[in-house]
C-alpha positions as CSV (number, residue, x, y, z in Angstrom):
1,X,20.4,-22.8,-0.2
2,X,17.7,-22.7,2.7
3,X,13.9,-21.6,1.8
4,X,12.3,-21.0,5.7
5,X,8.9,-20.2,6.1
6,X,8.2,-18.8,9.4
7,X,5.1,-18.0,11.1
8,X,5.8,-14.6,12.9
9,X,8.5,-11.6,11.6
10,X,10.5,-12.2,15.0
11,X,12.0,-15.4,13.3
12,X,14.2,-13.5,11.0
13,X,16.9,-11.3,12.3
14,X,15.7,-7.5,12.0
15,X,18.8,-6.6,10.2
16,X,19.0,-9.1,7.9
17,X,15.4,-8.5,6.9
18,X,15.8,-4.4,6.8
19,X,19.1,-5.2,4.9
20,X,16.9,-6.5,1.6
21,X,14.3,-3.8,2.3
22,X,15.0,-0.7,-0.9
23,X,14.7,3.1,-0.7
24,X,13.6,2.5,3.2
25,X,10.2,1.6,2.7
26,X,8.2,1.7,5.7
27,X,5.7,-0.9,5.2
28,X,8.2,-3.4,4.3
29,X,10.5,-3.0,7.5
30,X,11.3,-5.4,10.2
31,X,9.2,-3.3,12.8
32,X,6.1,-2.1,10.6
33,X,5.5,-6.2,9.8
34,X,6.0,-6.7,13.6
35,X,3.6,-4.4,14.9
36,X,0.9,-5.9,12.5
37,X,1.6,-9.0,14.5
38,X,2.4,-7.5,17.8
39,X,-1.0,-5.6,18.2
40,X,-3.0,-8.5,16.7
41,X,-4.0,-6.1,13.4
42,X,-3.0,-9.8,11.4
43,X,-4.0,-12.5,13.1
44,X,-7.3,-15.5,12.8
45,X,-9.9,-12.7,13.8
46,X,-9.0,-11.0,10.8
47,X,-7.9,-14.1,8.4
48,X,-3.9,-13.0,7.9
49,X,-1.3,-15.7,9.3
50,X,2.0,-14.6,8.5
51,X,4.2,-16.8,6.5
52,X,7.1,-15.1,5.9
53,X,9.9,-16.2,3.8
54,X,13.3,-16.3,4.1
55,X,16.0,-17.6,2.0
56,X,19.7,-18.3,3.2
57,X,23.1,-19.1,1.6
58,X,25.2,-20.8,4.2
59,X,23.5,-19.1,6.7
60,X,23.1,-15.4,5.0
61,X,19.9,-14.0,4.2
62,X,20.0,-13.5,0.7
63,X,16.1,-12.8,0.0
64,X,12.3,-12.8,1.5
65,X,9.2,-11.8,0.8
66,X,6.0,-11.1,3.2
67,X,3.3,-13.5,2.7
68,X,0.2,-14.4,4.4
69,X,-2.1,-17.0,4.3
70,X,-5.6,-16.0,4.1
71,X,-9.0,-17.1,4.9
72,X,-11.1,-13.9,3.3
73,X,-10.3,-11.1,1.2
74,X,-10.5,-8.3,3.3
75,X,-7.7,-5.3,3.3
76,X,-6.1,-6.5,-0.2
77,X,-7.5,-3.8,-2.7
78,X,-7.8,-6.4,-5.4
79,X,-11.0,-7.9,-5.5
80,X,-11.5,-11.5,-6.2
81,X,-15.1,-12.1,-4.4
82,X,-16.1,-13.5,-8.1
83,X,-13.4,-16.3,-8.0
84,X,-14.3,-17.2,-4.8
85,X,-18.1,-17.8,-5.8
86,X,-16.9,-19.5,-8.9
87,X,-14.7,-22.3,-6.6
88,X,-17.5,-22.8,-4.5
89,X,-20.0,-23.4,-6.7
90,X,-18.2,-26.3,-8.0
91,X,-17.6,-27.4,-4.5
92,X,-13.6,-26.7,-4.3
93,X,-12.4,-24.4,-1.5
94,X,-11.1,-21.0,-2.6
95,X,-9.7,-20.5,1.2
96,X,-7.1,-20.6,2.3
97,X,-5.0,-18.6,-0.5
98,X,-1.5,-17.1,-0.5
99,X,-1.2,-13.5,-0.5
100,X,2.0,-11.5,-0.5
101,X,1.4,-7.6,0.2
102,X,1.4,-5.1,2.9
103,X,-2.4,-5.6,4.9
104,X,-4.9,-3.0,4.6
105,X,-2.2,-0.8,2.5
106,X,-2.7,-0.4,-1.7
107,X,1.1,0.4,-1.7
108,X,3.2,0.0,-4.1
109,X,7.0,-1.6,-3.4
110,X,9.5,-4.5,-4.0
111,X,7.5,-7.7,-3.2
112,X,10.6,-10.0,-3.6
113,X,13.8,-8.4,-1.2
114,X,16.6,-9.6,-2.7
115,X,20.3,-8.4,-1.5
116,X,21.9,-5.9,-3.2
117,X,24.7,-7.4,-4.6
118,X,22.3,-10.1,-6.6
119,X,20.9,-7.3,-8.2
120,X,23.5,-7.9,-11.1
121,X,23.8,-10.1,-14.2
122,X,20.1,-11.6,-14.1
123,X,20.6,-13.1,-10.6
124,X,17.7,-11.6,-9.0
125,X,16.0,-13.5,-12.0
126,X,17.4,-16.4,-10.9
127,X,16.4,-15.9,-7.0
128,X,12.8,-15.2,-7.9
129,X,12.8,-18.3,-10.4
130,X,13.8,-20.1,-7.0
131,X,11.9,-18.9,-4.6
132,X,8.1,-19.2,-6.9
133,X,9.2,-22.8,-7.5
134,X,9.9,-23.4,-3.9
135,X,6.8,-21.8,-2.7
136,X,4.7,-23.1,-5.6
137,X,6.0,-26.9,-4.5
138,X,4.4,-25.5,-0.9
139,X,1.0,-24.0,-1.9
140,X,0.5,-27.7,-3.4
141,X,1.6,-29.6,-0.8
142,X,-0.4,-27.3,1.5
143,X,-3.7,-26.9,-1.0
144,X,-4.2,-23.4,-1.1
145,X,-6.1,-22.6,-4.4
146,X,-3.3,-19.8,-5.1
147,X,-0.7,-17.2,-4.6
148,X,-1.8,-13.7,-5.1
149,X,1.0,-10.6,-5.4
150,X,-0.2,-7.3,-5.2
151,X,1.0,-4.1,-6.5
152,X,4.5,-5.2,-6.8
153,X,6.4,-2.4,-8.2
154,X,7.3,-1.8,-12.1
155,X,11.0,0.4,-12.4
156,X,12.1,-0.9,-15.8
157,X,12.7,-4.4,-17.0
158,X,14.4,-5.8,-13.9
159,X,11.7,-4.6,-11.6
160,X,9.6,-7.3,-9.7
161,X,6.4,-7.0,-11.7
162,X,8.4,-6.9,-15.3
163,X,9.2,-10.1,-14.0
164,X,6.2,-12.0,-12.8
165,X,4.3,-10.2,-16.1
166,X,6.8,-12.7,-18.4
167,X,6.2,-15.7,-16.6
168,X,3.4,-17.6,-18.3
169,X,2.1,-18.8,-15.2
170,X,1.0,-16.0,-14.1
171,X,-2.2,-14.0,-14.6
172,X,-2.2,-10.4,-14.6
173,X,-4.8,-8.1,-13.3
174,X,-4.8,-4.4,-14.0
175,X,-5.9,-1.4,-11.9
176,X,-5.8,2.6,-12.1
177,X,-4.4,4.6,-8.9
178,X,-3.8,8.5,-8.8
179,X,-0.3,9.7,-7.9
180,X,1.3,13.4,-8.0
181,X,4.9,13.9,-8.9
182,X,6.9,16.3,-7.7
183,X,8.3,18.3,-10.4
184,X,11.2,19.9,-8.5
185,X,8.9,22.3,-6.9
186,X,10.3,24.4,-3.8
187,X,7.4,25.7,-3.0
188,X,3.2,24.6,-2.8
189,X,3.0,27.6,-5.1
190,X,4.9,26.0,-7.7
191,X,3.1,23.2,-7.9
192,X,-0.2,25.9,-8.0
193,X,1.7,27.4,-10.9
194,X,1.3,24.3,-12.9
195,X,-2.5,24.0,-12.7
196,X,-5.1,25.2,-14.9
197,X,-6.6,28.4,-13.9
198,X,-9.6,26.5,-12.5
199,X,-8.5,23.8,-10.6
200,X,-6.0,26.4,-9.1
201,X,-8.5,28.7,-8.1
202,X,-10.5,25.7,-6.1
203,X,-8.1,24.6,-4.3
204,X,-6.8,28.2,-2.8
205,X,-10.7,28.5,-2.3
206,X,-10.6,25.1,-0.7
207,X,-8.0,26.1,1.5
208,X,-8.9,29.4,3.1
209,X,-12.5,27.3,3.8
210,X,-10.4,25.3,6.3
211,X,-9.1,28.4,7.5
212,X,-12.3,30.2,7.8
213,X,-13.7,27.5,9.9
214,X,-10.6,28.1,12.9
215,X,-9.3,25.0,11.8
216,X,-5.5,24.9,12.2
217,X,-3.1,21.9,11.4
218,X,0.0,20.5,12.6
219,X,2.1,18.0,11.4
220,X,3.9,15.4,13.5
221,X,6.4,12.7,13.7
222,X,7.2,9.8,15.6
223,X,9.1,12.0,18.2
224,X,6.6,15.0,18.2
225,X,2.8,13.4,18.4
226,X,2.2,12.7,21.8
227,X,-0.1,9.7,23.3
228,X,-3.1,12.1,23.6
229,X,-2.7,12.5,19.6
230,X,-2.5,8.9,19.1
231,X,-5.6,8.4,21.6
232,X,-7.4,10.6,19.3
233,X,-6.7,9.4,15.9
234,X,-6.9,5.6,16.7
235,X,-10.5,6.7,17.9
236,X,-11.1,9.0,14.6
237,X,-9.8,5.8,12.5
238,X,-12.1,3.4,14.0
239,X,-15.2,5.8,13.8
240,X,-14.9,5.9,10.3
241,X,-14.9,2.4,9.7
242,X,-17.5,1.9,11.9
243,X,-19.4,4.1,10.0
244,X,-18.9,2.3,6.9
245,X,-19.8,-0.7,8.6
246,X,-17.0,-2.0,8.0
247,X,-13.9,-3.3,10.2
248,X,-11.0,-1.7,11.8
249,X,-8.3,-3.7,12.1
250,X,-5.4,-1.8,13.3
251,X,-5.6,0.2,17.2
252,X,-3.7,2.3,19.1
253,X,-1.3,-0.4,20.1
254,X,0.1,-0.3,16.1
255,X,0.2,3.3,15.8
256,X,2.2,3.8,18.8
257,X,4.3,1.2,18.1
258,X,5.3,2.2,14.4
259,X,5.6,5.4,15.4
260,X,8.2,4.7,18.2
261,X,10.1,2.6,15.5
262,X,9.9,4.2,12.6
263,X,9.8,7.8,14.3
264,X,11.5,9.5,11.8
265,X,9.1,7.8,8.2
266,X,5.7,9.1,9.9
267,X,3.7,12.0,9.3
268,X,0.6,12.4,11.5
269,X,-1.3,15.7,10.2
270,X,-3.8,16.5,13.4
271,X,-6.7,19.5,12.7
272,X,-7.7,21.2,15.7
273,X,-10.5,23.6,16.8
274,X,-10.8,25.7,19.9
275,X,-7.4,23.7,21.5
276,X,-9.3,20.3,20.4
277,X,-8.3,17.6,18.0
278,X,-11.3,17.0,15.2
279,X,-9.6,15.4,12.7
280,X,-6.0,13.4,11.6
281,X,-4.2,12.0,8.5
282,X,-1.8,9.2,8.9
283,X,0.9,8.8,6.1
284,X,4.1,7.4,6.1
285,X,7.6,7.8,3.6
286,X,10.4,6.3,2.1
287,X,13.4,7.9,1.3
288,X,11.6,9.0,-2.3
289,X,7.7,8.9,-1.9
290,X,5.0,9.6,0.7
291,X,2.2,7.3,1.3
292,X,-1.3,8.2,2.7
293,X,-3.2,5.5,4.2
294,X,-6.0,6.5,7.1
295,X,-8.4,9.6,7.9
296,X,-10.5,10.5,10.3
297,X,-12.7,12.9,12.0
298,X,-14.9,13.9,14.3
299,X,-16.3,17.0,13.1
300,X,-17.2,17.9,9.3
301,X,-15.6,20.6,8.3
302,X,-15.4,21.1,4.3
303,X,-13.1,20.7,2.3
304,X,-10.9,19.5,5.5
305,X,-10.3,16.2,4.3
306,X,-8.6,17.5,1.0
307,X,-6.5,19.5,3.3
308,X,-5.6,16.9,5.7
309,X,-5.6,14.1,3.3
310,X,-3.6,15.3,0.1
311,X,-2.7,19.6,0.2
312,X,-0.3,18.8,3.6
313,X,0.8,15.4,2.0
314,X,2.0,17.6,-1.5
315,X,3.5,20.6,1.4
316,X,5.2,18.2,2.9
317,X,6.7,16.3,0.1
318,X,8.1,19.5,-1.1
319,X,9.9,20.5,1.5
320,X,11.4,17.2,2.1
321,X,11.9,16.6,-1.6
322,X,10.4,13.3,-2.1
323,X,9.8,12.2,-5.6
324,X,6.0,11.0,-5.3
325,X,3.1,11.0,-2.9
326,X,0.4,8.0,-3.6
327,X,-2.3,9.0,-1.5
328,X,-4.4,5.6,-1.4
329,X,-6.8,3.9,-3.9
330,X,-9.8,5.0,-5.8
331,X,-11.0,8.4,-6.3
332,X,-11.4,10.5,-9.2
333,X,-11.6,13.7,-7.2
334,X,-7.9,13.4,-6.5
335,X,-7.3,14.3,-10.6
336,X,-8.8,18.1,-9.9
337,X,-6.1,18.3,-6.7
338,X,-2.8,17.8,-8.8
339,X,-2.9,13.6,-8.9
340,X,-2.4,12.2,-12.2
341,X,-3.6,7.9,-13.0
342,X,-1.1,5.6,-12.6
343,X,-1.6,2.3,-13.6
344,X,-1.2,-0.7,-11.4
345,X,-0.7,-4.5,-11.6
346,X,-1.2,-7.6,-9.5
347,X,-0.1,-11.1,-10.4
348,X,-2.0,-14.2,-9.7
349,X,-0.9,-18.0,-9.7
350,X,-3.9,-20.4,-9.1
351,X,-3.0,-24.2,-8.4
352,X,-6.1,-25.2,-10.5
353,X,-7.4,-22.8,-12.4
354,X,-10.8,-24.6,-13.1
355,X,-12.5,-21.4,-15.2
356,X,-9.1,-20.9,-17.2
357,X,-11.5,-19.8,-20.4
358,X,-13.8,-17.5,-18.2
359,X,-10.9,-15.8,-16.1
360,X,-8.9,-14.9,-19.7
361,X,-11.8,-13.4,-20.7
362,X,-12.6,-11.6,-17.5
363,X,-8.6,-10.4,-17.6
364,X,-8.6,-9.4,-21.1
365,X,-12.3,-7.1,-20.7
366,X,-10.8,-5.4,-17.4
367,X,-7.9,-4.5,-19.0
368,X,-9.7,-3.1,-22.0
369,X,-12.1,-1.3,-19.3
370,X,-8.6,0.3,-17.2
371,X,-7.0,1.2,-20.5
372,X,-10.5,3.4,-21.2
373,X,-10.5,4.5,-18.1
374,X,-6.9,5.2,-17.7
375,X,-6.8,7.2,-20.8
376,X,-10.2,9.1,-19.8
377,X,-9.0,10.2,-16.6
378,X,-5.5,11.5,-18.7
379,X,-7.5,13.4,-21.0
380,X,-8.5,15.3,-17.5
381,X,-5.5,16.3,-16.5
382,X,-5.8,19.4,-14.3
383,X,-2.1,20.8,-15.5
384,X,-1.4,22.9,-18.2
């Protein structure tokens, strides 16, 4: 066997790569990973080089894995800014690290794409085995303080993160997101039906508020939004980072290009006003769940965001019968709008782990403090 590492997604055949990818999910394709690159949204200015992985048998891709090498933390959703501070203040180099996840995107998939037919008698056990030992030989050789995975997903005993949580290597950090599951609704009424009395009666109140204000929405796709939409939400996305003083990292460029690609797994919900555009969603979708990743907006209109953001997202995964919708991290006002906590994991090899006693201890109060939380945020359920 082969182990490639290769600094841009061009260097491994589309197919191949889309071939490993499961239940079609967007940010893990060929062309999402290329656009990143393509439209300079991962690059030095932003501290992401691409390092993606590749693994052949006689000249088949049998498995890969996204990874980047990083030079700051920014876009993971996993905050580390207190190891950081710890490996400089003993003079070691926390940068560059490993990171394997989709940039700027909480979302939860497969982190190691194996091919299907090794998903059989513990031989996707045995290609992640070889692939961590092959890329942990690397990350020494190369002197990065470690190899971060984030929000790999966890289906069962077999899934990626059931994995990486038996290896003793590994540390494991612990987080809380808000999903909603579709409980074979048909219609957004259904799902209403489930609610407690209350939180039904604010969001029918929160919707005819949008209405009220003359706001109508569309959604588009890939083939419907034309450049004029795109124009308008790359400039609502980039105003509200720049409001938060914070940086945006992906443009126009991306948008277009994902949406030309992956036509058919976008969902661009636009609000307009008097003809105008004042406000979009972007999401995306597998073949089973939606994902919602940026807003923005131009005008403030309330309760528009809730609309935009997560009462089209559950609308929409309705009528196309998708299983889940994870609408992005944080957030507790999602629980009153039909989410429900989920909990998350990420999974963290460090070369020398120079505060081994301090970090244990740090993992083991966090988790305490998610269970709490976690179980806090059940006992709010808004259903029935």
């Amino acid at each position: 066997m082969e182990l490639r590492l290769v600094r841009q997604i061009a260097d491994i055949d589309r197919q191949a790569w889309n071939g490993l990818v499961t239940d079609n999910n967007p940010f893990l394709r060929h062309e999402f990973l290329q656009a990143l690159e393509d439209h300079q949204c991962v690059s030095a200015e932003f501290g992401w080089y691409p390092q993606h992985v590749g693994l052949y048998d006689q000249g088949r891709l049998i498995a890969a894995m996204p990874l980047y090498a990083k030079t700051n933390s920014y876009g993971e959703f996993v905050f580390d800014q207190a190891w950081s501070q710890a490996w400089q203040s003993v003079g070691m180099p926390y940068f560059p690290k490993w990171v394997t996840s989709i940039p700027y995107a909480p979302v939860t998939g497969s982190r190691f794409l194996i091919a299907a037919d090794l998903h059989v008698d513990q031989k996707a056990d045995h290609i992640r085995t070889l692939l961590v030992q092959h890329l942990q030989k690397l990350a020494t050789e190369q002197q990065v303080s470690g190899w971060h995975i984030l929000f790999a997903e966890h289906k069962g005993e077999r899934s990626d993160q059931a994995w990486l949580n038996r290896q003793t290597d590994w540390l494991i950090r612990h987080d809380c997101h808000f999903h909603w599951f579709n409980r074979n609704y048909q219609t957004f009424d259904d799902f209403l039906a489930e609610l407690k009395q209350k939180k039904r009666k604010n969001i029918n109140q929160e919707r005819r508020k949008v209405a009220a204000a003359g706001v109508t929405l569309k959604r588009l796709n890939g083939h419907t939004a034309t450049e004029q939409d795109w124009q308008d939400f790359a400039y609502f996305y980039q105003k509200t980072f720049h409001e938060k003083y914070s940086v945006a990292t992906l443009n126009q460029g991306f948008f277009q290009a994902v949406a030309q690609a992956l036509p058919d797994q976008v969902l661009l919900v636009m609000a307009q006003r008097d003809g105008k555009n004042i406000a979009g969603s972007l999401m995306f979708h597998s073949d089973t769940t939606l994902f919602g990743r940026h807003w923005g907006c131009i005008e403030d209109v309330n309760a528009l965001h809730f609309e935009a953001c997560y009462y089209q997202g559950i609308e929409f995964a309705i009528e196309q019968g998708l299983q889940k919708f994870e609408p992005g991290a944080g957030g507790e006002h999602k629980i009153a709008r039909g989410f429900e906590p989920v909990k998350t994991q990420s999974a963290h090899w460090l070369r020398q782990n120079l505060f081994e006693q301090g970090i244990m201890g740090f993992l083991a109060e966090e988790r305490r403090m998610i269970e709490d939380y976690y179980q806090d945020c059940v006992l709010h359920s808004p259903y029935q």
